[in-house]
N, C-alpha and C positions, 0 to 999 in steps of 0.2 A: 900478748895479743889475745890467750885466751881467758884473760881477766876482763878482759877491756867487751869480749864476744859474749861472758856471760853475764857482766856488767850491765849492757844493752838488753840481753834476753830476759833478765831479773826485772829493768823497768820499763820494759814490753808488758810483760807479765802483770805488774802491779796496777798497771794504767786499764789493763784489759779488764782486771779482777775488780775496780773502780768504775771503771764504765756500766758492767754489769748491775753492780749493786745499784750504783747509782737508776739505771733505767728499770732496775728491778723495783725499788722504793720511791713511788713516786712521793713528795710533800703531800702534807695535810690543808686542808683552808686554815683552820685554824695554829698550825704553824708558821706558815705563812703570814698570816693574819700578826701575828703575836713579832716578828721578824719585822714588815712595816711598821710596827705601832712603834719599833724601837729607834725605827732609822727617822721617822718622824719628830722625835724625841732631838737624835742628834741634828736634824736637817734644821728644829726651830729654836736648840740651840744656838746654829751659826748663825741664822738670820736677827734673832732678838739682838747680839753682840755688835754685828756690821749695822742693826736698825741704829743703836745707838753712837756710832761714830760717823764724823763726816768727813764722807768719802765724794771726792771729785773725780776720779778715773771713771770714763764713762765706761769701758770694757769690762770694770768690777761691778761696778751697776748692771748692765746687763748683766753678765753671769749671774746676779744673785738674781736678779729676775728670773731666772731661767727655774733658778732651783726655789724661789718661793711659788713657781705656775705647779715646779712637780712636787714639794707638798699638799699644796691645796688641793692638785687632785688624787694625793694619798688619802689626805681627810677624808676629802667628798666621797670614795670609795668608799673608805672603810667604816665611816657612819653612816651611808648607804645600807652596806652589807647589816652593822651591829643596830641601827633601829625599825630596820622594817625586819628582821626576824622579831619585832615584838609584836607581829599585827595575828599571828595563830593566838595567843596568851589576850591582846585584846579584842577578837573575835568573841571571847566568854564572859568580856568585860560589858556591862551592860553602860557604861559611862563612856565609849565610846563607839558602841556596835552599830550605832544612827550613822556615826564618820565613817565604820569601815563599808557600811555598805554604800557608798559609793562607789564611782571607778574610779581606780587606782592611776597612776602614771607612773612606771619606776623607768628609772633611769639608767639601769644599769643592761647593759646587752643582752640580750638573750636569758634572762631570770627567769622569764617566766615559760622558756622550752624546756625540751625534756631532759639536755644535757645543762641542768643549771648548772650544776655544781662544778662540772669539768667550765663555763665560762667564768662561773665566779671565779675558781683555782686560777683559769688564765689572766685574765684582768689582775687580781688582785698581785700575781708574779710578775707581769707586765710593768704592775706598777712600781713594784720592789724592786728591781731591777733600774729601774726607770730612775728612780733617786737613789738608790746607792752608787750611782754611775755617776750621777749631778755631785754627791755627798764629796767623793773621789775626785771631782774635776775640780773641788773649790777649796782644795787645800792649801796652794799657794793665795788666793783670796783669805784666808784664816791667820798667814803669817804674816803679809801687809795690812790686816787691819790693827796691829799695833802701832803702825807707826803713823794711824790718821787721829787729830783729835776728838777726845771725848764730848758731846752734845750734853747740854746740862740737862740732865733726868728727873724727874720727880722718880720716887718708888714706887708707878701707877700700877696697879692690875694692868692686864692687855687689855680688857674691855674699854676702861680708861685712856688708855694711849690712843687705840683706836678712832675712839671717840672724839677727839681731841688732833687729830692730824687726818693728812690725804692720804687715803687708806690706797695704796697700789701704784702712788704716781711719785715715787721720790727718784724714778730714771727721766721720766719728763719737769721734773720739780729741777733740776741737775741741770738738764739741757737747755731752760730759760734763764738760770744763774749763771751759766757759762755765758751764755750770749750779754748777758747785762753786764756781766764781768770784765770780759775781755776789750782791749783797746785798739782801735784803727792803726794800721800805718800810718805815717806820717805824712799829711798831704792826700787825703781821702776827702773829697768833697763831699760823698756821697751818705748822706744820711740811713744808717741800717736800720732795717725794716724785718723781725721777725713775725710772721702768720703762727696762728696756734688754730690748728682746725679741729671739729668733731662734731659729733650730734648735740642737740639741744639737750641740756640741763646733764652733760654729761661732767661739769668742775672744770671748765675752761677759763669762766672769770674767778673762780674760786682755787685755781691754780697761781694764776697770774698775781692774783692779789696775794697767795700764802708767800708767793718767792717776795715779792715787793716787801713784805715783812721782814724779810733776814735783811740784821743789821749790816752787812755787810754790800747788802743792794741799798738800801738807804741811804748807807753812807756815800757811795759812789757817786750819786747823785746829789744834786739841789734841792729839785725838783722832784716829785713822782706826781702828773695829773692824769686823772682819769675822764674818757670821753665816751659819747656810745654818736651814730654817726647823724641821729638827729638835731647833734649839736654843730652841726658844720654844714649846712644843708642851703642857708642863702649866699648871698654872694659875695659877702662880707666876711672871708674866712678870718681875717687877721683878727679881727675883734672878738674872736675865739677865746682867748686865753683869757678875757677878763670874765667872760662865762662859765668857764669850764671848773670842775670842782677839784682843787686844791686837796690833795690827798695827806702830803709831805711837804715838809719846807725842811731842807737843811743848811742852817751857814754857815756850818762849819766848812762844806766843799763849796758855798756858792762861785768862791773862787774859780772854782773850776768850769763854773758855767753849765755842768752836763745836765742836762733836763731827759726824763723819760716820761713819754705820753701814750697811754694804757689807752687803745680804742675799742670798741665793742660794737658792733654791725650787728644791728636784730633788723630783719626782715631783708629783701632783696640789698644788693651790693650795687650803688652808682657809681660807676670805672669813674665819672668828670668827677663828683665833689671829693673824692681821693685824690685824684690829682691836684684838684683845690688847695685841696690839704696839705700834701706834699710838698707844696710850689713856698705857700703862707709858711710850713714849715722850717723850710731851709731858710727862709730869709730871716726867722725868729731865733734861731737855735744854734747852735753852736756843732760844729763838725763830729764830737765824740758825743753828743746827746742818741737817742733810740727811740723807736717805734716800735709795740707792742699793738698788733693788731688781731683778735679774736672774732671770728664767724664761724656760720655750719654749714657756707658754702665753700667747695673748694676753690672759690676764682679767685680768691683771697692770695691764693699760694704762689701764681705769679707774679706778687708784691714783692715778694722778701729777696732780701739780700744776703740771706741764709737758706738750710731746709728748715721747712716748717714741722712744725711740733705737732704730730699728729697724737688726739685723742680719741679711747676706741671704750666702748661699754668694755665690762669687767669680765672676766669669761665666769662661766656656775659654777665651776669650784671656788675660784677667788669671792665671788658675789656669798656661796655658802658659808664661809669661814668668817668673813665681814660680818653677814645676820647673824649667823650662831653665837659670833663674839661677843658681840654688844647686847642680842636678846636675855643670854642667861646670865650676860653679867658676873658676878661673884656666884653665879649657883655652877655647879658642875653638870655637865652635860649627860654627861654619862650615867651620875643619879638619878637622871628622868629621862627614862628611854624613849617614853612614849609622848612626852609632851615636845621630844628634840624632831622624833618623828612628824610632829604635827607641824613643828618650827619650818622642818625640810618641804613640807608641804607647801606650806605658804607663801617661802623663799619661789618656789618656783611657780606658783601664779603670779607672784610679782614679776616677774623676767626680768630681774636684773638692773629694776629702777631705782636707783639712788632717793629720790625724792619722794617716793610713794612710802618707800620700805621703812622709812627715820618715824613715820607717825607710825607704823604698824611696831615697829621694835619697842618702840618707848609703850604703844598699848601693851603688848604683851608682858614686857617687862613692870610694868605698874599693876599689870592681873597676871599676878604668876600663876592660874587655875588651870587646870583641863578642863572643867566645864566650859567656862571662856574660851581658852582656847581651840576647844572643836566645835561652837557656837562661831567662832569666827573664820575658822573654815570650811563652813557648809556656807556662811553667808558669801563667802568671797569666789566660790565656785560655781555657787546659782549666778551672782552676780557677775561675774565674767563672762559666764553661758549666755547669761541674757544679752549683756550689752555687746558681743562679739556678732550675734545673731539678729540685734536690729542696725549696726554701725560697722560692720563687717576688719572691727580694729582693739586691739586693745587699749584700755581708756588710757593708760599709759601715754600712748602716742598720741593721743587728742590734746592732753594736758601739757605735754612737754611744747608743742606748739602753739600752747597759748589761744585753744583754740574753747568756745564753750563746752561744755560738757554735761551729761548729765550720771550724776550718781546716785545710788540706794544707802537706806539709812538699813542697819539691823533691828533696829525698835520694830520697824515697820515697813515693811517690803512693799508695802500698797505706796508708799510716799517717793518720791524723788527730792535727789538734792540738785537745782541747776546753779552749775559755777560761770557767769559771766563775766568773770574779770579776774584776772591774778598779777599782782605786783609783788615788785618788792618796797622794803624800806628800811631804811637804817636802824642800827640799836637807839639810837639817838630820839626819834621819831616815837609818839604816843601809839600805844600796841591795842589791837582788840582785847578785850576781854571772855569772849570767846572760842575756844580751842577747837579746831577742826576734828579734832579725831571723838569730839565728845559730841558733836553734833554728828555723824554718821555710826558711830562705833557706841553711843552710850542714848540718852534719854536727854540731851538737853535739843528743845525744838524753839527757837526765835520766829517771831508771825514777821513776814514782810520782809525784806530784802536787808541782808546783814551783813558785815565783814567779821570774818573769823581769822585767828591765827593759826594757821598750817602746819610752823614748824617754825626751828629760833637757830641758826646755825653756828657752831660753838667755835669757828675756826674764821680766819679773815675773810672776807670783808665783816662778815658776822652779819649779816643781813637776814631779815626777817620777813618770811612770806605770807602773804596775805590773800585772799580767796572774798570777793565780792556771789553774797550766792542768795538763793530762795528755796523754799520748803514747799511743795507740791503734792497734792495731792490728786496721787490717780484717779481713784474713785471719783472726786466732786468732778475733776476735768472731764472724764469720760463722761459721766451724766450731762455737762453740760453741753457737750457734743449731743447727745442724743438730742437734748431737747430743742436745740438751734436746729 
């Protein structure tokens, strides 16, 4: 008994003499600091190994999601924290002293009160903490990813792979193969209908179309046709199919009869010519065939015969990790503190726009300078200033709705560029020879009303967007306002 009484008093003692130190020695930032960067290390370990295996558990899907949200926001902290400590050091710098004196927007809580350092310390612990708990929870996730098969890999850099696939959506990529995948009971009359909802130009049709890609949705199918809803709109639904664009033909399963028909809804949602559709449907279609239906309204969602696949913009750490990947490419980030700094900047006047960001990466990355690149962040800040303060929105959201627009060239601030029209069109289809980002961002200026190429998409559909626009000049308009 009194082995057992001084046994307990011994690790009484030791716990007490532990606590102490411990609340006596508080961490360092830089300890900490140097602790995340390693668990980051292991966290993108496990993701790079499960990116490359295909995995159909939706439960291992989300969990990794879970722990790639709390990477990204390890990154985004922690080059937070490590590139704007380089703005005292470029304060002396006369190559960007124009950039710093501006005002700043940091992101991080409380940086700029008097307890920085106790908020960095906290943050930064918060976050460590935060993934090594995720790191811990996905180790049974690390011993079943042996036994899923390997995806054929190229040896790409990240920036590459990136590049190249749906940067954040392989749990809703998962949840449209399952649905395509799987088979009716027996004796289902009822034709299934899945809705895929989100914001405009958020990779809704460029989801839909990357799943349609995997051989193994191909295969299942006959058929893969694609429609958008002004193709079923008079009253003649049936005669549909000899309209509609043929995506796939496979015969090796036509046997099978299954047909899947890809819809796409731009602008309002008409409940009758859906039912049109539905009605002309079933009577063309075979009982295990699908319906793949795509809008940015939610009324869409009391269609399905499943839940609908919601898609949602990217959150700023995931959107930061994305930019940063594919801007510096092969160069390292961490060698250029202050041009990643400048990176971080312009990620977040873009907010998180997919389609704005693809011309600004590839400019960046084609002028790897800091002159340029702080030249193109004073232009992008006056220009947000301006157009939030005559249109009370960012252009962003004008564009994504397809709506006109007007934008500033850097040559020349006195000029406007108006975009009256934006399409798409296939790789297949004669391309402008004019490149969007050279007319706003460089010195090429076209007289008269031009089409430009925006951007060239490197994943399915593979579709190429186009911008119908004009070159404007303030000065002569204004004068001739005066004189009218």
């Amino acid at each position: 008994m009194e082995i057992f009484i001084s046994a307990v008093l011994g690790e009484l003692a030791s716990r007490s003499i532990n606590f102490v130190i411990s609340r006596s020695s508080k961490p360092k930032v830089p300890d900490v600091e140097s602790s995340l960067q390693r668990a980051l290390l292991r966290a993108q370990v496990i993701i790079d190994e499960a990116t490359g295996c295909q995995i159909t558990n939706q439960a291992m899907l989300q969990q990794l999601e879970m722990l790639k949200d709390a990477m990204y926001k390890g990154c985004y902290i922690l080059d937070t924290l490590r590139y704007q400590s380089q703005d005292e050091e470029d304060a002396k710098d006369h190559v960007v002293s124009h950039f710093l004196s501006l005002s700043k927007v940091n992101s991080l809580k409380g940086i700029c009160s008097a307890n920085r350092k106790t908020n960095i310390l906290e943050q930064l612990q918060d976050t460590l903490d935060n993934l090594s708990s995720m790191i811990v929870d996905v180790k049974e996730l690390v011993v079943f990813l042996t036994s899923y098969p390997r995806l054929y890999r190229q040896p790409y850099s990240m920036h590459l792979l990136l590049g190249n696939c749906m940067f954040g959506r392989q749990l809703e990529a998962e949840l449209v193969r399952s649905f395509l995948l799987s088979t009716q009971p027996n004796g289902a009359e009822e034709l299934e209908v899945l809705p895929v909802v989100g914001p405009g130009r958020v990779g809704k049709s460029t989801l839909v179309a990357h799943v349609c890609n995997d051989e193994r949705v191909r295969g299942h199918f006959s058929e893969i046709l694609f429609l958008s809803n002004r193709e079923f709109k008079d009253e003649k639904v049936a005669s549909m199919w000899e309209g509609c664009g043929k995506k796939y033909h496979n015969s090796r399963s036509s046997k099978y009869g299954r047909i899947l028909v890809v819809i796409q809804i731009a602008g309002d949602f008409n409940e009758d010519d859906w039912k049109r559709l539905y009605a002309a449907s079933k009577r063309c279609m075979t009982s295990a065939s699908k319906i793949i239906i795509t809008s940015q309204s939610d009324k869409i969602i009391k269609l399905g015969t499943t839940k609908a696949v919601t898609l949602k913009c990217l959150s700023h750490e995931a959107y930061w990790y994305f930019f940063k990947t594919l801007t510096f490419g092969s160069n390292d980030p961490m060698m250029h503190p202050r041009m990643a700094n400048l990176a971080m900047e312009i990620s977040r006047i873009l907010k998180r726009s997919f389609f704005n960001s693809l011309n600004i990466i590839c400019l960046l990355r084609d002028n790897f300078d800091i002159h340029f690149w702080c030249k193109v962040v004073t232009f992008l800040r006056g220009f947000m200033k301006w157009y939030e303060s005559q249109f009370g929105e960012h252009p962003s959201d004008a564009m994504n709705q397809n709506k006109p627009a007007r934008l500033r060239r850097m040559a020349s601030t006195s000029e406007q560029i108006m975009v009256y029209h934006q399409y798409e069109c296939s790789s297949q289809e004669e391309l402008p020879k004019i490149s969007f980002p050279s007319v706003m961002y460089g010195s090429v200026k076209p007289s008269g009303r031009f089409e430009t190429l925006v951007w060239r998409s490197q994943i399915p559909p593979y579709h190429n967007f186009i911008y119908t626009c004009e070159i404007r000049d303030l000065k002569t308009t204004s004068a001739k306002r005066k004189r009218s």
